[in-house]
C-alpha positions as CSV (number, residue, x, y, z in Angstrom):
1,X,-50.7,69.4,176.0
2,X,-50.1,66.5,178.5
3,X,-46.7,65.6,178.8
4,X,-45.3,62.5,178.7
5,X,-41.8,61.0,179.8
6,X,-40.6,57.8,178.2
7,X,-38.2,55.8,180.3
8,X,-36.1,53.4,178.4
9,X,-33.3,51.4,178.2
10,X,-32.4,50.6,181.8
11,X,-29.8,48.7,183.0
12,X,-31.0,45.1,182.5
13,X,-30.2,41.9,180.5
14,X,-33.2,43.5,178.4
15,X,-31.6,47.2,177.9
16,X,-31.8,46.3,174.2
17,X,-35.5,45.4,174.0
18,X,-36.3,48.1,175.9
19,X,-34.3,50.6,173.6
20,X,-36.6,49.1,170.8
21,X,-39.7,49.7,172.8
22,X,-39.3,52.8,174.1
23,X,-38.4,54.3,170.3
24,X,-41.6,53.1,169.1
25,X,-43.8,54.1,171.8
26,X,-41.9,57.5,171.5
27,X,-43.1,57.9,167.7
28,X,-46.4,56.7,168.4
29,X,-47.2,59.0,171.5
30,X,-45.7,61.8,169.4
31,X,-48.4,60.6,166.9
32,X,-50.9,60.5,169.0
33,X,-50.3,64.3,169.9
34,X,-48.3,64.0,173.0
35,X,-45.5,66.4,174.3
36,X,-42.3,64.1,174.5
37,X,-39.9,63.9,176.7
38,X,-37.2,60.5,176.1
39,X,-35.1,59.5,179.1
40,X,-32.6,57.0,179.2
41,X,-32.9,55.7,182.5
42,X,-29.4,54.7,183.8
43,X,-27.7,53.7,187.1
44,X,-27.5,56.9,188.7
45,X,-30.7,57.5,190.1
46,X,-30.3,60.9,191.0
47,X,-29.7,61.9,187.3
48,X,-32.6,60.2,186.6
49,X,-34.6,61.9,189.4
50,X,-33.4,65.6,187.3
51,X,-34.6,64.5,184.2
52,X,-37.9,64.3,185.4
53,X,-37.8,67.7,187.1
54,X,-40.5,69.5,186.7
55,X,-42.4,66.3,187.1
56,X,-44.2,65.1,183.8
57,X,-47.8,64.5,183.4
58,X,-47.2,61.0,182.9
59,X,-44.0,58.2,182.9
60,X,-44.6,56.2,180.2
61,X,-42.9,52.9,181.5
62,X,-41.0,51.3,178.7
63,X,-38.2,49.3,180.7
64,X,-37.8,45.8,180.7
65,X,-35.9,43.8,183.1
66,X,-35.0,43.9,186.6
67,X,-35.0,47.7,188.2
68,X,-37.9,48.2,185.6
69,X,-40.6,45.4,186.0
70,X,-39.7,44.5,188.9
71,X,-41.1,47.2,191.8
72,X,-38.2,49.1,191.8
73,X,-38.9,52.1,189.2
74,X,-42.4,51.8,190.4
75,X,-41.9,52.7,193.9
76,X,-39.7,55.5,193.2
77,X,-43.0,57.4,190.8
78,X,-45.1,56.7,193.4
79,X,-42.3,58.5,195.7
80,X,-42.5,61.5,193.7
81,X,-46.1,61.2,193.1
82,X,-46.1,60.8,189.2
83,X,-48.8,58.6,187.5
84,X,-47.2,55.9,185.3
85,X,-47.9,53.3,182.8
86,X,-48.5,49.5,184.0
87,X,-48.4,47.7,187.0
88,X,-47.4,49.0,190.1
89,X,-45.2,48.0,192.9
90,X,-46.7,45.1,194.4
91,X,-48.1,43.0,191.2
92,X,-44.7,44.2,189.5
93,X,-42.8,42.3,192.1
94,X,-44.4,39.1,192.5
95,X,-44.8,39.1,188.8
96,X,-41.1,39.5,187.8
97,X,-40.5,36.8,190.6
98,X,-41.2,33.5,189.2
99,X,-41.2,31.3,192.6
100,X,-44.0,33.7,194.4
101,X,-45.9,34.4,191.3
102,X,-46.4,30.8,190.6
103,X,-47.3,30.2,193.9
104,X,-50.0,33.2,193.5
105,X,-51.2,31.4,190.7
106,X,-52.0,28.1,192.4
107,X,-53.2,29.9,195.3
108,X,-55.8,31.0,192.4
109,X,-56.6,27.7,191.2
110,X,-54.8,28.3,188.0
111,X,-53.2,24.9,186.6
112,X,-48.7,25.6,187.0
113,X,-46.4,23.6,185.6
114,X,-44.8,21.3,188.6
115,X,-41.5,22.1,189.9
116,X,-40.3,24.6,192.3
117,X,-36.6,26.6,193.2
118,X,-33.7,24.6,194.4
119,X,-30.3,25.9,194.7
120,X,-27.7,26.0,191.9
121,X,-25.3,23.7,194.4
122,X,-27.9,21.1,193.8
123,X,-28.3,21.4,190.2
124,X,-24.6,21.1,189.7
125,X,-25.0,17.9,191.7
126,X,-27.6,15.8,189.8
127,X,-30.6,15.6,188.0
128,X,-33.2,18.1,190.2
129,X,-36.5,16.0,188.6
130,X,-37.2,14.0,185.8
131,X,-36.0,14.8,182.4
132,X,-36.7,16.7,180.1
133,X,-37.3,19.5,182.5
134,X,-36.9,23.4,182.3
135,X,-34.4,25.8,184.0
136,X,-35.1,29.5,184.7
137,X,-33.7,32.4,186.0
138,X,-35.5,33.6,189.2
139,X,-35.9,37.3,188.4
140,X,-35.4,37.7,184.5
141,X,-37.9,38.3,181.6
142,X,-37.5,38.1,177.2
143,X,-36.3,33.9,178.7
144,X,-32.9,35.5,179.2
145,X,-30.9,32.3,181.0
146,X,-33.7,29.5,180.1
147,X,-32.2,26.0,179.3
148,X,-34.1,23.0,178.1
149,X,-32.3,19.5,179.3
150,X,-33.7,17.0,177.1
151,X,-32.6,13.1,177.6
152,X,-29.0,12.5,176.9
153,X,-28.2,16.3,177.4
154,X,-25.2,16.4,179.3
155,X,-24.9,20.2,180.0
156,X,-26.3,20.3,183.5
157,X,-23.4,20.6,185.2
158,X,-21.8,23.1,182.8
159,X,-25.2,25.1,182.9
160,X,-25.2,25.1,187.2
161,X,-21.1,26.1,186.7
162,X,-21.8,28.9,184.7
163,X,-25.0,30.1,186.3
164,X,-24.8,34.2,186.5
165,X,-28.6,34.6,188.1
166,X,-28.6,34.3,191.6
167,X,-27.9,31.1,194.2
168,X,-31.1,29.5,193.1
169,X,-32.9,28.7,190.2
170,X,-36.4,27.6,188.7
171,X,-36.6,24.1,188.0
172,X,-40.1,22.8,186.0
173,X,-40.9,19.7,184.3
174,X,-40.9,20.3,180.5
175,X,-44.5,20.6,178.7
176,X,-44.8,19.4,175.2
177,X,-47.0,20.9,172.4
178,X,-47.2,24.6,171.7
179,X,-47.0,28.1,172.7
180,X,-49.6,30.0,173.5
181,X,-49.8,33.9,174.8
182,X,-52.8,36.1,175.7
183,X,-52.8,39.8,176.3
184,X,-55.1,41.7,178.9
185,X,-55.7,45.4,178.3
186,X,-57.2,46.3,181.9
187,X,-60.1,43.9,182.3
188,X,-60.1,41.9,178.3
189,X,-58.4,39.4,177.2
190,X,-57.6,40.4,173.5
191,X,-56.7,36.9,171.9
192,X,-54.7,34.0,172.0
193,X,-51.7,34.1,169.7
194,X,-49.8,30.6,169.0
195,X,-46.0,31.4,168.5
196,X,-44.4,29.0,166.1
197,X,-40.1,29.4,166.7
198,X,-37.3,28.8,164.1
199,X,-35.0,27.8,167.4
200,X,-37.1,25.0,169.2
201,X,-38.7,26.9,171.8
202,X,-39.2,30.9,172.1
203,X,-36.0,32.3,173.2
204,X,-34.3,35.7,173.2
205,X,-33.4,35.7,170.1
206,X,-36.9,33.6,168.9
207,X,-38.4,37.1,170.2
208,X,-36.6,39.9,168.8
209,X,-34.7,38.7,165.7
210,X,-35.9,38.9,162.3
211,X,-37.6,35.8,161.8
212,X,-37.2,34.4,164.8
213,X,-40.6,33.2,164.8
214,X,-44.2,33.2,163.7
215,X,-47.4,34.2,165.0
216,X,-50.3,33.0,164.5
217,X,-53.1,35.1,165.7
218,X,-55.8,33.4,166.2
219,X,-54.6,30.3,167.8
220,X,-55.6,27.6,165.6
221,X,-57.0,25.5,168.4
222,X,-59.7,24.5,169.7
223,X,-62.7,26.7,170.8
224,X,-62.7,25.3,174.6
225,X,-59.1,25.9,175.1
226,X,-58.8,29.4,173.2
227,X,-61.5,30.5,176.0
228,X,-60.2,28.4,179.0
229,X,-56.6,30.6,177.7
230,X,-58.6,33.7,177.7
231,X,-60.2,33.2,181.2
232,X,-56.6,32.1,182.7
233,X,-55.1,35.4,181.8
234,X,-57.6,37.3,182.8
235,X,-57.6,35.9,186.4
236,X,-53.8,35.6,186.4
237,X,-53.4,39.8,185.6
238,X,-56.2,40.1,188.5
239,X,-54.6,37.3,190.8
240,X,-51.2,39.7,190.8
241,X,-53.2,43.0,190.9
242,X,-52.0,44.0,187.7
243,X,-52.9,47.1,185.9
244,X,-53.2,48.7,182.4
245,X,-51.3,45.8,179.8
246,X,-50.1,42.6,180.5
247,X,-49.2,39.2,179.0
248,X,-49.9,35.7,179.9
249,X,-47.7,32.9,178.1
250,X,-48.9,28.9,178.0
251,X,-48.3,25.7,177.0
252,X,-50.6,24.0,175.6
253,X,-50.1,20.1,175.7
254,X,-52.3,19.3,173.0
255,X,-52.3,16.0,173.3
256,X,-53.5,15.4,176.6
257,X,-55.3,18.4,176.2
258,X,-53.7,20.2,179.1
259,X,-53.0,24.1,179.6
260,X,-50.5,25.0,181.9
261,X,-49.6,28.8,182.5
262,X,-45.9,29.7,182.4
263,X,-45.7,33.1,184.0
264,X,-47.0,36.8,183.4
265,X,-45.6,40.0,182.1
266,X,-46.2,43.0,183.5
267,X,-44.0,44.8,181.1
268,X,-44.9,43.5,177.6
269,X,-42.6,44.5,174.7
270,X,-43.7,47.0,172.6
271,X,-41.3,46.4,170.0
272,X,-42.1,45.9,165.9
273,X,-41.4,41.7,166.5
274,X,-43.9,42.0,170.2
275,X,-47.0,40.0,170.7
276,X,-49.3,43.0,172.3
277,X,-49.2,45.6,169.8
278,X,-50.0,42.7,167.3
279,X,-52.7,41.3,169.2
280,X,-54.0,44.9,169.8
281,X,-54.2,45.2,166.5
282,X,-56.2,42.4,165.8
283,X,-59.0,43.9,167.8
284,X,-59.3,46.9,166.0
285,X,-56.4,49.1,168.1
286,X,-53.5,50.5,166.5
287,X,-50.0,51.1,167.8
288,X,-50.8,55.2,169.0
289,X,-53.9,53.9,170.0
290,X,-52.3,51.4,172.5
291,X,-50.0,53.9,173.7
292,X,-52.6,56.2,174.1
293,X,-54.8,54.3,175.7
294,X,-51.5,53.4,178.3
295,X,-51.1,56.8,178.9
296,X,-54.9,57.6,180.0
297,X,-54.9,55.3,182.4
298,X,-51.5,55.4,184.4
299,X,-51.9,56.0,187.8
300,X,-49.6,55.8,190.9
301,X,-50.3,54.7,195.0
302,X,-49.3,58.7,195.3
């Protein structure tokens, strides 16, 4: 029986999404008829090292977050030679960093919101572009830290003062119109999902709480931009060298008919509330199925 270890938790702003994840996944692989081993991966990386002595079969990656989407987990299973689920080392870190990876996606032709990094110091300051504009963490996922400044928002200089992510941050103009997201399972795009949030825009707690949002699966748009969606993901996931899952998130400026892509996660949450298992689902591809289908075709550089 092949056996698999599920890394979860983690150390992150995310530990809690990834706690989520990893218990479903570790039902469903059990399901699926899978030996089971569940590891809490922590700080001390030696612990973690003799839990997964003798080496398992497979890592089943379910953290979220910095240290777990971001290269770092990756490159120690491909130090101890042990396939694992999703992306690896390199796709993982331009991925999880927003500045490179959005440069990898013009590089790529891919339309990107405008905007770039500047440093906090500056943000403090004064008004970085013309409002209403985005702020972003550098290196977090789940839009932990995102800030919308609107016109006649006067929290700029409170948000730059309290700023816990770094010396510099992401700075884009603001895109009106809708949500969008697209999943990739290896080469296919699944569908294009429209999320409709109870809080204004999707936020932490847009994704995980209770009725934090709706999804609308398909996208009730038009049949041009549901495909030009598709495409974009697909060559985004390829433009980072990503493997096995990802997601691609939009906005969709309906409007002036214009779709911009936002970013790309290598590490798509797997929890009840997540947008992969339920577009998964809508092709025909249940939850042990998903999993499953993660699990045959991890690999590692090893």
């Amino acid at each position: 029986m092949t056996v698999v270890a599920v890394l979860y938790g983690g150390m992150s702003a995310e530990r809690e999404v990834s706690l989520s994840s990893g218990r479903q996944v570790i039902l469903a692989l059990r399901e699926a008829g899978y030996e089971v081993r569940p590891i809490d991966a922590g700080a001390d990386l030696s612990a973690l090292i003799r839990a997964l002595s003798p080496a398992p079969d497979v890592v089943f990656n379910a953290l979220h977050g910095r240290f777990g989407e971001d290269g770092a987990i990756q490159g120690v299973l491909d130090w101890l030679g042990i396939p694992y689920t999703h992306s690896g080392v390199r796709a993982s870190a331009l991925a999880m960093d927003k500045g490179v990876a959005k440069a990898v996606f013009a590089a790529a032709g891919l339309a990107v919101a405008r905007g770039g990094l500047i440093p906090v110091l500056e943000l403090a300051a004064a008004d970085p572009m013309k409002l209403p504009y985005v702020i972003k963490p550098v290196n977090e996922g789940s839009s932990v830290g995102v800030e919308i400044i609107h016109a006649g928002d006067n929290r700029r200089a409170e948000i730059a003062r309290g700023w816990k992510f770094g010396s510099h941050a992401m700075v884009e103009e603001y895109i009106p119109g809708r949500e969008l997201t697209v999943s990739v399972m290896a080469d296919r795009a699944l569908a294009v999902t429209e999320i409709l949030s109870s809080n204004g825009f999707y936020d932490y707690e847009a994704k995980y709480a209770e009725g934090g949002s709706r999804h609308v699966i398909p996208a009730a748009i038009d049949a041009k931009t549901y495909a030009e969606a598709m495409d974009m993901a697909l060559a985004a996931h390829r433009a980072l060298g990503c493997r096995g899952a990802s997601r691609a998130d939009f906005r969709y400026d309906d409007e002036a008919g214009r779709l911009v892509l936002l970013e790309v996660n290598t590490q798509p949450g797997l929890t009840p509330t997540s947008l992969l298992p339920e577009q998964a689902a809508h092709v025909g591809i249940g939850f042990p199925a998903l999993c499953a289908w993660m699990v045959e075709h991890a690999t590692c550089r090893g």
